[in-house]
C-alpha positions, 0 to 999 in steps of 0.5 A, spaced: 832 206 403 833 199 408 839 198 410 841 191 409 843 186 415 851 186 416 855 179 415 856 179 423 849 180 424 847 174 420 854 171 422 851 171 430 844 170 428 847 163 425 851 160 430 846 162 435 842 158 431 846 153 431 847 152 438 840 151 440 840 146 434 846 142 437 843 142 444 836 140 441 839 134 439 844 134 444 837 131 449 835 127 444 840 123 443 842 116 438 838 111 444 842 105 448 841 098 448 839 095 454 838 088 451 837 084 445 834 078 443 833 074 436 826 070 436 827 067 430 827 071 424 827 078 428 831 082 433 828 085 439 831 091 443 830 094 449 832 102 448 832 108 452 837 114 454 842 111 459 842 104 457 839 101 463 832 101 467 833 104 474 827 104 480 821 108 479 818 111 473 821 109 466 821 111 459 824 106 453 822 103 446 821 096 444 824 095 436 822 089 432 827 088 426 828 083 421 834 079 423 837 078 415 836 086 413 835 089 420 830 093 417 823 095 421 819 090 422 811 090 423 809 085 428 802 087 429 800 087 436 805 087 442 804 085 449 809 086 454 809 084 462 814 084 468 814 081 474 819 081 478 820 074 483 819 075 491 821 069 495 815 067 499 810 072 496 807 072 490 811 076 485 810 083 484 809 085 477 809 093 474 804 095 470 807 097 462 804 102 458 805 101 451 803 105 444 805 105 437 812 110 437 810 111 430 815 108 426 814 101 424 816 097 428 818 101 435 813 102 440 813 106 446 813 103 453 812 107 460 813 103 466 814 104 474 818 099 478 817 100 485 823 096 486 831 094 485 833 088 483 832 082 477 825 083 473 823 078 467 819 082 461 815 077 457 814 081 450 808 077 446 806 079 438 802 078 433 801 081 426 804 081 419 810 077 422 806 071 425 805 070 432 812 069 437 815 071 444 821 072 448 823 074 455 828 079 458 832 077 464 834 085 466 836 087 473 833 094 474 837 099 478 
């Protein structure tokens, strides 16, 4: 006959359970807004961890919502650039890599600035929601 676990047993095997939950989530974490822009009838946030872009490599998520309900919105094809004003020299630009985050709506962006200081990024689209633009002023750290 098999014995059957004891209340302790499953008692440990659940709170452990739960503390690997906890610190999965933990690195997960609700995204912070960088900066927000209304162009007409949609909201557009920049999001990422911190909250802010720093020098070197950077992960972060452009989101499209309607302005009125804050619901996602499907704007179809998205172009974003950044450069950043030199004086005396062409600007230097940083390459942005940007792919579906496959919820409606998001998209994931992958840049790498190679230095501190004041970046421009113009987001263009295209789709269901029409065409639009908007440009963010953000100081990279």
């Amino acid at each position: 006959m098999k014995s059957k676990p004891s209340l302790r047993y499953l008692a440990v095997l659940l709170a452990g359970a739960a503390s690997i939950g906890l610190v999965a989530c933990g690195k997960q974490g609700a995204p912070s807004v960088i900066e927000t822009h209304k162009a007409g009838d949609l909201t557009i946030t920049l999001l990422n961890d911190k909250g802010d872009l720093t020098q070197g490599q950077n992960n972060f998520i452009v989101e499209f919502k309607s302005a009125t309900t804050r619901q996602p919105v499907d704007v179809g094809r998205v172009f974003i650039s950044s450069t950043m004003s030199m004086p005396g020299m062409a600007p230097m630009s940083a390459g942005i890599e940007l792919a579906p985050a496959g919820k409606s709506g998001k998209y994931r962006a992958k840049g790498d600035f190679a230095m501190s200081g004041s970046w421009r990024f113009t987001i263009q689209w295209e789709g269901p929601a029409g065409k639009g633009n908007t440009v963010f002023s953000q100081s990279v750290r």
